[in-house]
Backbone as ProteinMPNN parsed JSONL, in Angstrom:
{"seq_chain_A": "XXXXXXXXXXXXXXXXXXXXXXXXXXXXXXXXXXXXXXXXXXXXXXXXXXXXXXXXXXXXXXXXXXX", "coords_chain_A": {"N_chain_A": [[0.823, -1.196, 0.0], [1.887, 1.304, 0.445], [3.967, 1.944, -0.962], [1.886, 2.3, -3.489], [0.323, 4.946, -2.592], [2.922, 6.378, -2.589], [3.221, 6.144, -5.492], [0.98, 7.364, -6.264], [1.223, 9.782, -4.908], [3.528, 11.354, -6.582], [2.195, 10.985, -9.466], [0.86, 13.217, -8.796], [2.014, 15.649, -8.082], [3.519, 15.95, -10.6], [1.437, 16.302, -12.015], [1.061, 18.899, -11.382], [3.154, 20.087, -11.868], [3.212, 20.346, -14.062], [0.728, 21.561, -14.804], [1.449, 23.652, -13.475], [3.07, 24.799, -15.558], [1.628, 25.342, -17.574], [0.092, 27.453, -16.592], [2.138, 29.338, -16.312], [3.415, 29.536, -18.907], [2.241, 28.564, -20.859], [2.239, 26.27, -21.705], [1.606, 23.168, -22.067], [2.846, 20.376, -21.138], [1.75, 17.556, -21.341], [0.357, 17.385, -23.309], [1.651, 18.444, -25.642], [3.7, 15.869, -25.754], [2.032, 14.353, -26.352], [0.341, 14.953, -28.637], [-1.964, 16.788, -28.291], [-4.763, 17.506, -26.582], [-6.453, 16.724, -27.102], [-6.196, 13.905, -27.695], [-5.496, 10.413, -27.364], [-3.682, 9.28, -25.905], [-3.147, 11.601, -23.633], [-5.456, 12.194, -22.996], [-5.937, 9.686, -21.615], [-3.439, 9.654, -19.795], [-4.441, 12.493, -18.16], [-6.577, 11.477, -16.971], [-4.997, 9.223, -15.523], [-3.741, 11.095, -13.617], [-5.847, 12.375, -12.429], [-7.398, 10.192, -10.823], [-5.496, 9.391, -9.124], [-5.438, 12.425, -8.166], [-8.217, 11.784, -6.388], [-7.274, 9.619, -4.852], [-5.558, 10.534, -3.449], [-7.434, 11.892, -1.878], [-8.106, 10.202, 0.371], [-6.241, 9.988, 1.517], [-5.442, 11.942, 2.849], [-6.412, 12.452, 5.638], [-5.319, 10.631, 6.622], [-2.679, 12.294, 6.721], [-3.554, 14.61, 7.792], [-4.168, 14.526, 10.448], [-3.202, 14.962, 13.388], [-0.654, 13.736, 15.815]], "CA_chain_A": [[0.0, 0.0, 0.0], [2.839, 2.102, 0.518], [4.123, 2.072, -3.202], [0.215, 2.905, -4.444], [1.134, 6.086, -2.106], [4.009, 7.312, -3.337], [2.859, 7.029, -7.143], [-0.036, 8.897, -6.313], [2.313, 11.491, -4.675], [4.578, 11.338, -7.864], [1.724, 11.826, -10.328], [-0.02, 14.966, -8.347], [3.563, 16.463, -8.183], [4.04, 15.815, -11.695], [0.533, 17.253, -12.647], [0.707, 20.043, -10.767], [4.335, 20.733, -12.398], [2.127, 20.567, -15.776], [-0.144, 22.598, -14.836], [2.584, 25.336, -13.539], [4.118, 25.162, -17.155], [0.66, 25.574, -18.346], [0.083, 28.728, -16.036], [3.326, 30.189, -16.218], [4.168, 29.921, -19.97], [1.496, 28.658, -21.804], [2.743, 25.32, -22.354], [1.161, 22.103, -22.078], [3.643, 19.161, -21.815], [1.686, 16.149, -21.156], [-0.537, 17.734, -25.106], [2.977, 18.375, -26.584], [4.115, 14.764, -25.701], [1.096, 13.184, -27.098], [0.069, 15.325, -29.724], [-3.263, 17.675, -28.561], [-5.09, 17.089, -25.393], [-7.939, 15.601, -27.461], [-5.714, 12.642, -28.206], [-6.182, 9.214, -26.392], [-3.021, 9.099, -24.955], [-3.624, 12.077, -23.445], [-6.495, 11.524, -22.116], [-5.276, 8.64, -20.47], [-2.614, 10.322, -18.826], [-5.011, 13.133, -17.365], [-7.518, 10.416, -16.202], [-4.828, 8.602, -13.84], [-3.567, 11.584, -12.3], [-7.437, 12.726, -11.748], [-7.757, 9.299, -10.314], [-4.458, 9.672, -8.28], [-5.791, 12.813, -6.715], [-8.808, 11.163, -6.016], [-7.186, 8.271, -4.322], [-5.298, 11.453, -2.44], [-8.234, 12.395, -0.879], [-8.478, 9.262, 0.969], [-4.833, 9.666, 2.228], [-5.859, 13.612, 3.686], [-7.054, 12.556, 6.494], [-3.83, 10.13, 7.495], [-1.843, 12.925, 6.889], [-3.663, 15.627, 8.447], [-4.022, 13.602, 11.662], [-2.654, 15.739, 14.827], [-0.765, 12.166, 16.634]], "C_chain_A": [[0.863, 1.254, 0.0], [3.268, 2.671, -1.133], [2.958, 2.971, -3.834], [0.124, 4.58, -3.505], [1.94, 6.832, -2.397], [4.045, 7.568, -5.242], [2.274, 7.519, -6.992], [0.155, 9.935, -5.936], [3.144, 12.208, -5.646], [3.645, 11.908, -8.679], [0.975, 12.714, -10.381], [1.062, 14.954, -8.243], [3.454, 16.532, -9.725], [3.034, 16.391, -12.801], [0.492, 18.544, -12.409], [2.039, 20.919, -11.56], [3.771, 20.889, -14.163], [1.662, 21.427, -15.848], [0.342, 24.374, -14.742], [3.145, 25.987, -14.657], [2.525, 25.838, -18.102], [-0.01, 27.393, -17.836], [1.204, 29.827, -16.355], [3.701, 30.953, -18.078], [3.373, 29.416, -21.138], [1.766, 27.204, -22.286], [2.25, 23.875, -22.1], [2.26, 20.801, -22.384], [3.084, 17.92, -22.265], [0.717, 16.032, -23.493], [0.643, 17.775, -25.891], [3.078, 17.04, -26.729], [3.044, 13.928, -27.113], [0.488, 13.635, -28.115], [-1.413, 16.174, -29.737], [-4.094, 17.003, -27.167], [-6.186, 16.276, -25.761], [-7.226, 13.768, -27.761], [-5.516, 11.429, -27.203], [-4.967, 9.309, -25.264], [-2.899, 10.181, -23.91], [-4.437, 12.469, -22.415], [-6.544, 10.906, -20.974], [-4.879, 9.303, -19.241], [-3.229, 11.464, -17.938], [-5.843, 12.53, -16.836], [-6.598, 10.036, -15.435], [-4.108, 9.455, -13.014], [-4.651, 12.144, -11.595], [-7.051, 11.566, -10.545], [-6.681, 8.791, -9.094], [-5.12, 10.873, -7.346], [-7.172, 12.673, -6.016], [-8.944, 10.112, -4.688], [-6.16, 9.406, -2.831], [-6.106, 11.892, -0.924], [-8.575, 11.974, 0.201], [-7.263, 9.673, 2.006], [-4.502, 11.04, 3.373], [-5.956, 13.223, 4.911], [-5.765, 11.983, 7.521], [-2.929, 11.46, 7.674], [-1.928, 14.437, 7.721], [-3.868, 15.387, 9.956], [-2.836, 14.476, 12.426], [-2.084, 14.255, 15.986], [-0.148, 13.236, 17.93]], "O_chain_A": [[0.382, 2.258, -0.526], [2.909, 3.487, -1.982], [3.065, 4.017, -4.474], [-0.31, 5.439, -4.273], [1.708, 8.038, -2.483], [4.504, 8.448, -5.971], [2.484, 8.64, -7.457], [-0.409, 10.965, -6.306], [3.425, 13.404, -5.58], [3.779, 13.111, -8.902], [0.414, 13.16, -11.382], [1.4, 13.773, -8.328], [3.196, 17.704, -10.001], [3.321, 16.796, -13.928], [-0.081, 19.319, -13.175], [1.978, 22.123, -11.807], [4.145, 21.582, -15.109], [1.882, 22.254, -16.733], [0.06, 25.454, -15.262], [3.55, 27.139, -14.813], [2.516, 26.622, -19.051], [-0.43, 28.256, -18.607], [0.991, 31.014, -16.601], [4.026, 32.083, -18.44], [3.694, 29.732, -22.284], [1.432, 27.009, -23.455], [3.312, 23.373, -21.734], [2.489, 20.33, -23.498], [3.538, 17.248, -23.191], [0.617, 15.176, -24.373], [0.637, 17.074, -26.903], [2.61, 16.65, -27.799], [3.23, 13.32, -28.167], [-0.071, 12.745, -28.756], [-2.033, 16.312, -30.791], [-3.832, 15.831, -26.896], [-6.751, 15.413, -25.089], [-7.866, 12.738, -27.971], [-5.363, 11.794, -26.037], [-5.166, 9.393, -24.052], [-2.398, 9.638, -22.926], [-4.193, 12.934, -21.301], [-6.931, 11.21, -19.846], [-5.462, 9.506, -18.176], [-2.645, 11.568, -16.859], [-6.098, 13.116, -15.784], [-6.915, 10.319, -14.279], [-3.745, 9.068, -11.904], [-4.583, 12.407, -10.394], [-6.503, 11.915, -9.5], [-6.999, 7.938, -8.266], [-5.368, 10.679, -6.156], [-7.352, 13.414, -5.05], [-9.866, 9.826, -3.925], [-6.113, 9.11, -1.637], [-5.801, 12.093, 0.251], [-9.153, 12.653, 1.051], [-7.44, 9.643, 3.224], [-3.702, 11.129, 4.304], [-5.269, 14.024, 5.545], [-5.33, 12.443, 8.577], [-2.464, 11.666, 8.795], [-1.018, 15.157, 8.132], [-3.635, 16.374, 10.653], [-1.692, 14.572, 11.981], [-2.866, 13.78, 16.809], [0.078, 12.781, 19.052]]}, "name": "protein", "num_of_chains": 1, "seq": "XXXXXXXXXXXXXXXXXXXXXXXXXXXXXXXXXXXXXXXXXXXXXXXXXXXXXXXXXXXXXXXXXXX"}
């Protein structure tokens, strides 16, 4: 369970560093890579970091925890 943790920490980091390029400068990597955000792969790739910070939301609560 640990592992399924730290990728879902990896690919919200790694969206969020997308999204900064996309704020900052206009640039879309994960649409560059794959060729247009309409394109499957794409797609994909913004579906499992959705579904990463999804699986985040679960993990909020461990981490906001006052021990």
């Amino acid at each position: 369970m640990k592992a399924l943790n730290v990728i879902s920490l990896l690919l919200i980091i790694l969206g969020g560093l997308n999204w900064l390029s996309v704020g900052l400068f206009k640039y879309d990597v994960v649409s560059e890579i794959f060729g247009g955000t309409e394109e499957v792969g794409s797609r994909i790739v913004y579906t499992v970091i959705g579904v990463a910070a999804l699986y985040a939301i679960a993990l909020f609560s461990k981490v906001a925890r006052d021990d």
